[in-house]
C-alpha positions as CSV (number, residue, x, y, z in Angstrom):
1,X,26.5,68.3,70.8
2,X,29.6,67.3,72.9
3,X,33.2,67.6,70.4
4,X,36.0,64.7,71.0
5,X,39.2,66.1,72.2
6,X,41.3,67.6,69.3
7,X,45.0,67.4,68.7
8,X,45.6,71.0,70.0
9,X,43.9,70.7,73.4
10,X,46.2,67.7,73.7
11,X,48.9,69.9,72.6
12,X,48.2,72.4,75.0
13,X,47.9,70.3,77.7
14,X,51.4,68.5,77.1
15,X,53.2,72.8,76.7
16,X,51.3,73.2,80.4
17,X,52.8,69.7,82.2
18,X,56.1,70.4,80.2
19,X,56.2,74.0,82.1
20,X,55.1,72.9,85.3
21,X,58.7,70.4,84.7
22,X,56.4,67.5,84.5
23,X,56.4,64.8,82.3
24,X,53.4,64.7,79.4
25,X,51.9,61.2,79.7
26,X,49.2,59.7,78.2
27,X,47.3,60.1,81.4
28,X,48.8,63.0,83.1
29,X,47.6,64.8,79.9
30,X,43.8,63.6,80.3
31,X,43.9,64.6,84.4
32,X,45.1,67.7,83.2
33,X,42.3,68.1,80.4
34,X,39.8,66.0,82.6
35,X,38.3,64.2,79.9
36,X,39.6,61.9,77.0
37,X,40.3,58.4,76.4
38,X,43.9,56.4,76.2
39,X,43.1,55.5,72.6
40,X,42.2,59.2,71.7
41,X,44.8,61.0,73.3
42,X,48.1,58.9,72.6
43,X,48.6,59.8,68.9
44,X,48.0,63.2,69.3
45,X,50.5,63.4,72.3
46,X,53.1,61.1,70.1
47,X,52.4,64.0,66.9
48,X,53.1,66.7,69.7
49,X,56.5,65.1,70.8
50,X,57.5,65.0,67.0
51,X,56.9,68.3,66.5
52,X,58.4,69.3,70.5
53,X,61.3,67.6,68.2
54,X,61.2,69.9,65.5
55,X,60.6,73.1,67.3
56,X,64.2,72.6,69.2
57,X,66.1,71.8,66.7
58,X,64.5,74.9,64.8
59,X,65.3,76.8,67.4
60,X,68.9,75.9,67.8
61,X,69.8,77.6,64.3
62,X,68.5,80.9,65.5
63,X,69.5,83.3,67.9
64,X,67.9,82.8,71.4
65,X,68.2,84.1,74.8
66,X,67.0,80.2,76.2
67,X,70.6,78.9,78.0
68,X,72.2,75.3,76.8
69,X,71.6,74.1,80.8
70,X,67.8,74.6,80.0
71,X,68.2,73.2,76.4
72,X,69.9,70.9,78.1
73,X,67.3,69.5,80.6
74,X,64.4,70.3,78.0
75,X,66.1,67.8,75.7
76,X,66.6,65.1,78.1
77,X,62.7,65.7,79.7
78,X,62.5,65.1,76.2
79,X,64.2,62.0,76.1
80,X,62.6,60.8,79.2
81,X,58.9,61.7,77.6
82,X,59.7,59.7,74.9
83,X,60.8,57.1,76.7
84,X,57.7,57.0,78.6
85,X,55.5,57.5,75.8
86,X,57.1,54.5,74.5
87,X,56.6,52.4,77.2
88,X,53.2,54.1,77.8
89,X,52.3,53.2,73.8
90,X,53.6,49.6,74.0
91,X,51.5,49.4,77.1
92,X,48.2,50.5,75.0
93,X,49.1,48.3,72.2
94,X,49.4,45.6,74.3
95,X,46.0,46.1,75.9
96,X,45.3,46.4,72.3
97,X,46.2,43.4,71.0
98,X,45.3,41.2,74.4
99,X,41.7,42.9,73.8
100,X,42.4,41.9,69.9
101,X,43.4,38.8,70.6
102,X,40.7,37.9,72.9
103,X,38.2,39.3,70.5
104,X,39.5,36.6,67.6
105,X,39.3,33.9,70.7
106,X,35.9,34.8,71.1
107,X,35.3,34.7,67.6
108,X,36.8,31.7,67.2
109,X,34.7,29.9,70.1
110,X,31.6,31.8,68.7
111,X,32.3,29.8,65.2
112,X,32.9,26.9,67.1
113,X,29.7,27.3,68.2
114,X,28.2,28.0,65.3
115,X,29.6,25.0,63.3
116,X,28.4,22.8,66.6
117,X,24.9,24.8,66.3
118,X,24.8,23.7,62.3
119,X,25.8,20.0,63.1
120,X,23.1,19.9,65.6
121,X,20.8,21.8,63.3
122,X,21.8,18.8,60.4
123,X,21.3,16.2,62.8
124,X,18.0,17.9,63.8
125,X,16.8,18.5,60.4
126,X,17.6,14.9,59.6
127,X,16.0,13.5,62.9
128,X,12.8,15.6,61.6
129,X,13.2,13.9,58.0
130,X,12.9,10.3,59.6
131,X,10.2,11.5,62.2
132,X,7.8,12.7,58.5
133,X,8.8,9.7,57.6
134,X,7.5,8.0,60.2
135,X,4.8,9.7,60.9
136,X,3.6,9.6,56.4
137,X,4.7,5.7,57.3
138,X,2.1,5.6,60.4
139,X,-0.5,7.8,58.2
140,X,-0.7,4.8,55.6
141,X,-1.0,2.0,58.4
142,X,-3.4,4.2,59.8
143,X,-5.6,4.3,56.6
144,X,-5.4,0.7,56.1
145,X,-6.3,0.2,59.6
146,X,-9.1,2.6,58.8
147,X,-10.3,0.8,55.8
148,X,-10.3,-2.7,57.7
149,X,-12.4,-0.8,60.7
150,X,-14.9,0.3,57.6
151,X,-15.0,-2.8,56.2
152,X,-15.6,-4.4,59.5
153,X,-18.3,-2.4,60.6
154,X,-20.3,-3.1,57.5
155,X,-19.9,-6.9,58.4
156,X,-20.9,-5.4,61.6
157,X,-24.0,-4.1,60.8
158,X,-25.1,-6.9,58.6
159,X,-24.7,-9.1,61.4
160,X,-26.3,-7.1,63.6
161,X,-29.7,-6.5,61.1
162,X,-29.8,-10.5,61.3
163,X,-29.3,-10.5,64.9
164,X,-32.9,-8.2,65.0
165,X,-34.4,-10.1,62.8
166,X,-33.8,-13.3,65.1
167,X,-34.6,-11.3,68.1
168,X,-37.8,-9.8,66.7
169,X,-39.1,-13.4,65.9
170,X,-38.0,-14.5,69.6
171,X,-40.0,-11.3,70.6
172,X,-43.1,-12.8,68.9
173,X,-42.9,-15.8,70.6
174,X,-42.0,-14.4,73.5
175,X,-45.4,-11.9,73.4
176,X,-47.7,-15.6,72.2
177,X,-46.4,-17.2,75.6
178,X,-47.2,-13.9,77.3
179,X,-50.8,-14.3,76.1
180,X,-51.2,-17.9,76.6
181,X,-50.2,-16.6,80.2
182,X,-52.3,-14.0,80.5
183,X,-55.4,-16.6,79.4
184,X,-53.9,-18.9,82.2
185,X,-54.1,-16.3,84.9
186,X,-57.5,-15.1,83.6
187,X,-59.2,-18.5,84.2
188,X,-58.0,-19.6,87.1
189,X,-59.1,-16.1,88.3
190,X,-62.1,-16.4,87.1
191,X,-62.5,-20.3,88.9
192,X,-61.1,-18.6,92.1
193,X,-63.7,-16.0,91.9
194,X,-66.7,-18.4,90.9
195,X,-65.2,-20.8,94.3
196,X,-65.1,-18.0,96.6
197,X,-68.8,-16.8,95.3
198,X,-70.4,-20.2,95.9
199,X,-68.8,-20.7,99.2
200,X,-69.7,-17.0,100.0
201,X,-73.4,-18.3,99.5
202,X,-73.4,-21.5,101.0
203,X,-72.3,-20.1,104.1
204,X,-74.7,-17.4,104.5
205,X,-77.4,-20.2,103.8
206,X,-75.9,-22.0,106.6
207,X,-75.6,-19.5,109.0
208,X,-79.2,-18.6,108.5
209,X,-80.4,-21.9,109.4
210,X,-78.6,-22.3,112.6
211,X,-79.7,-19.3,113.9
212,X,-83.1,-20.8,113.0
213,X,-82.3,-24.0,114.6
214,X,-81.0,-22.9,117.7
215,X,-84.0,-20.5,118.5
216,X,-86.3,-23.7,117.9
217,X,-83.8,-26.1,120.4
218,X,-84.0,-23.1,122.8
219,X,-88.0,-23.0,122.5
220,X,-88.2,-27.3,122.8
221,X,-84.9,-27.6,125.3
222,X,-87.2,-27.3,128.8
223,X,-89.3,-30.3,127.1
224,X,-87.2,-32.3,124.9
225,X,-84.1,-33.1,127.1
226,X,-82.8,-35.9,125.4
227,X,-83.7,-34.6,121.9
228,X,-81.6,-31.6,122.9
229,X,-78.7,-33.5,124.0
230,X,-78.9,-35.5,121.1
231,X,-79.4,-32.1,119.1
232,X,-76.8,-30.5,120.5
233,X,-74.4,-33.6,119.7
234,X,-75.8,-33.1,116.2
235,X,-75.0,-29.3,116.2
236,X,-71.1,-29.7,117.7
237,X,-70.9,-32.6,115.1
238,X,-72.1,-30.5,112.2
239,X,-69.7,-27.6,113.8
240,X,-67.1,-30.1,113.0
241,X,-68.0,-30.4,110.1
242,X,-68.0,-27.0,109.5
243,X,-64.6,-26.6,111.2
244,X,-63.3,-29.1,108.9
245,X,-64.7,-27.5,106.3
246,X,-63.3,-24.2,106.8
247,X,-60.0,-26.2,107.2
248,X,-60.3,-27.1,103.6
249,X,-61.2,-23.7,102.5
250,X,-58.1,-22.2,104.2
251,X,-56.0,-25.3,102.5
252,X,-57.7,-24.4,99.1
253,X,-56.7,-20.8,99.7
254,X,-53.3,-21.8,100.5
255,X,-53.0,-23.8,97.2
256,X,-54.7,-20.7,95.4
257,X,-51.9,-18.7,96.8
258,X,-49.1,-21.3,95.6
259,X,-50.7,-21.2,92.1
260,X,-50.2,-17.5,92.5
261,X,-47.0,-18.0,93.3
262,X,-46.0,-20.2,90.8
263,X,-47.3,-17.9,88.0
264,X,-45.2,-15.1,89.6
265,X,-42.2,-17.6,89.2
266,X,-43.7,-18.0,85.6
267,X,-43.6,-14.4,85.3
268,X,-39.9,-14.6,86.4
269,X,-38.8,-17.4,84.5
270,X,-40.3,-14.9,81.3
271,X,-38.5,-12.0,82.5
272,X,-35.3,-13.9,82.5
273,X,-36.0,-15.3,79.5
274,X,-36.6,-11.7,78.2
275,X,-33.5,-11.0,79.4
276,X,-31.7,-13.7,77.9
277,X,-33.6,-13.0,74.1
278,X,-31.8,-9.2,74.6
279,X,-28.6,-10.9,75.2
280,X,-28.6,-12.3,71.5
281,X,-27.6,-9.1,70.2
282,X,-24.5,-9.9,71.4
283,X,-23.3,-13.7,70.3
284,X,-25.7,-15.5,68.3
285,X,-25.5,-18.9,69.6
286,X,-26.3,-17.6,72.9
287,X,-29.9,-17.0,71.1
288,X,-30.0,-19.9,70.0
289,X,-29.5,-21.4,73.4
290,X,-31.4,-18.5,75.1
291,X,-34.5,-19.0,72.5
292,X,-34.6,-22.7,73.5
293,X,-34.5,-22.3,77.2
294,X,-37.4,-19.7,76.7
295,X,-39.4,-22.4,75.1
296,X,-38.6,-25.1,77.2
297,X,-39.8,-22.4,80.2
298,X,-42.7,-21.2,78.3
299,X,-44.2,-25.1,78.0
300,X,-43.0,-25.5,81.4
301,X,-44.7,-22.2,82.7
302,X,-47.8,-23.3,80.3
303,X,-47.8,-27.3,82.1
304,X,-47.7,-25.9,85.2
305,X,-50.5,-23.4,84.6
306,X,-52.6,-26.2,83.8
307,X,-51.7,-28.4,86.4
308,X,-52.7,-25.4,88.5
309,X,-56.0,-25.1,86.6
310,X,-56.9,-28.6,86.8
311,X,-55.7,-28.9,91.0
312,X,-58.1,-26.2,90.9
313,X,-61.1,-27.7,89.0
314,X,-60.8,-31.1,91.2
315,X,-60.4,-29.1,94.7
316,X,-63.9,-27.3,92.9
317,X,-64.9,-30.1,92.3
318,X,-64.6,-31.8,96.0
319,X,-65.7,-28.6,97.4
320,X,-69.3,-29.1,96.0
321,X,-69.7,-32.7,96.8
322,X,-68.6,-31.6,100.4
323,X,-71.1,-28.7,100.4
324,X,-74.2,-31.4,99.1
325,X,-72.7,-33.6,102.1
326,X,-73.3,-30.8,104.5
327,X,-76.6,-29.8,102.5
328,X,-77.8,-33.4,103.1
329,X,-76.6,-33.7,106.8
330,X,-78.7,-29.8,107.3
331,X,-81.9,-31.2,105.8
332,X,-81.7,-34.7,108.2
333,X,-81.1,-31.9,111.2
334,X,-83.9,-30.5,110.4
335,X,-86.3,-33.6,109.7
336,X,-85.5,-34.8,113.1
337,X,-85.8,-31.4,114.6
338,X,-89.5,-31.7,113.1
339,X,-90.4,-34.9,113.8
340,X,-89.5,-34.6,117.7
341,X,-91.6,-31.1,117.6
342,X,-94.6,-32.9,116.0
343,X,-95.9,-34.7,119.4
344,X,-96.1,-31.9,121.2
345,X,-98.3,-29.7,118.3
């Protein structure tokens, strides 16, 4: 463990500069001892130049061999040590006090800072009282708020149940004009069907008996010239006919496909007015007005349908007294292709 400097190594420093006719100072004496501080070593040099004091003047009332001239110039080196110790010490304390005095500055500036630290600390502490204020003052609206938003989702929801209850009737009547539809498309199906069947027929019948009549205008042609430019007039006239009938097929098949297409519209015109019925949920007098048009487009759709069916049934209808035409013209052909063959049996 390192020991601070002690009075007597000061002392014996200041007897060693003092022989070597040096003056002790404050920091002669700690080159000399090599270690030290200013604060440390100047009272014990000030107790060694009192007692430097002492010890001449004891010596001075007893005999000694040490000559005035060197009592002399020990006393004034001691004058002049004292003098410098003085200025040396008022030095120190000076340091002293500027490092005292800068110490209360710094002090004071620290509780200046300190008092503006609490102010700010009030001023926070009071800015945090009116922000809990606030924010207990924005809790409450918030409940009300809250309460409102409850109470307005329960008017919500009661609206809503009668909104479904609306829709699910529309729905109902939505799914009856889907059926009536669906009955619509199945007969006229059904009539389409039964058409193309008997036309099917008829013109396999007729096809058989040309082949028939042309092998027997081939077998009388070489005899019968007349009768088989007259029977060949017949056969481009009733090819005509045919012609024309096949016209009227084609056109019937074309107004088959326009019925199809206007139950696809129908089919539209329902899908937008299913989309209109799921709208409801939204405003209920836009189901009121969507509910409507769905009817209105239902009857339409349901009109049309039967306009469709009964185009159909009259076009059926003209078809068959076209085919009997054709069946009546066939069995004249074939009377007069009989009577010219009979001659020649």
């Amino acid at each position: 463990m390192a020991i601070g400097v002690q009075a007597s190594d000061v002392w014996a420093a200041a007897d060693a500069l003092l022989q070597a006719g040096e003056q002790p100072t404050i920091e002669r004496v700690r080159l000399h001892m090599g270690r030290g501080s200013p604060n440390t070593v100047g009272p014990h040099l000030k107790a060694w130049f009192r007692g430097l004091s002492e010890r001449l003047v004891g010596g001075q009332g007893r005999a000694t061999d040490i000559p005035d001239a060197v009592t002399r110039a020990v006393a004034q080196v001691w004058e002049q040590a004292l003098a410098a110790a003085r200025e040396e010490w008022a030095l120190v304390s000076t340091q002293e006090r500027e490092e005292l005095s800068q110490a209360r500055q710094q002090i004071a500036a620290d509780q200046a800072e300190l008092a503006q630290e609490q102010v700010r600390l009030r001023i926070r502490e009071s800015d945090l009282e009116a922000a809990a204020q606030s924010a207990r003052t924005q809790a409450t609206a918030a409940e009300e708020r809250l309460r409102g938003a409850e109470r307005q989702a329960r008017e919500d929801a009661s609206t809503l149940k009668t909104l479904n209850q609306r829709l699910a009737t529309v729905q109902e009547q939505v799914a009856a004009g889907q059926q009536a539809l669906r009955e619509t498309q199945a007969a006229s199906r059904e009539a389409l069907a039964a058409s193309e069947a008997r036309h099917a027929a008829h013109e396999k019948r007729w096809l058989g008996e040309i082949d028939t009549q042309r092998q027997a205008l081939k077998k009388a042609q070489e005899e019968l010239d007349r009768t088989r430019k007259t029977a060949e007039a017949t056969v481009e006239q009733f090819q005509a006919q045919v012609a024309n009938f096949q016209s009227q097929t084609t056109q019937l098949q074309t107004q088959v496909t326009e019925g199809q297409a206007q139950l696809a519209q129908a089919r539209q015109d329902h899908d937008a007015q299913a989309r209109r019925s799921a709208s409801a949920e939204a405003n209920i007098e836009t189901l009121a007005a969507q509910r409507q048009a769905a009817a209105e487009a239902a009857q339409a759709a349901r009109v049309q349908a039967e306009q469709s069916l009964s185009q159909l049934i009259t076009q059926n209808d003209t078809l068959r007294e076209q085919l009997a035409a054709k069946d009546r013209q066939i069995e004249l052909l074939m009377q007069v292709t009989a009577r010219k063959r009979r001659p020649n049996s």
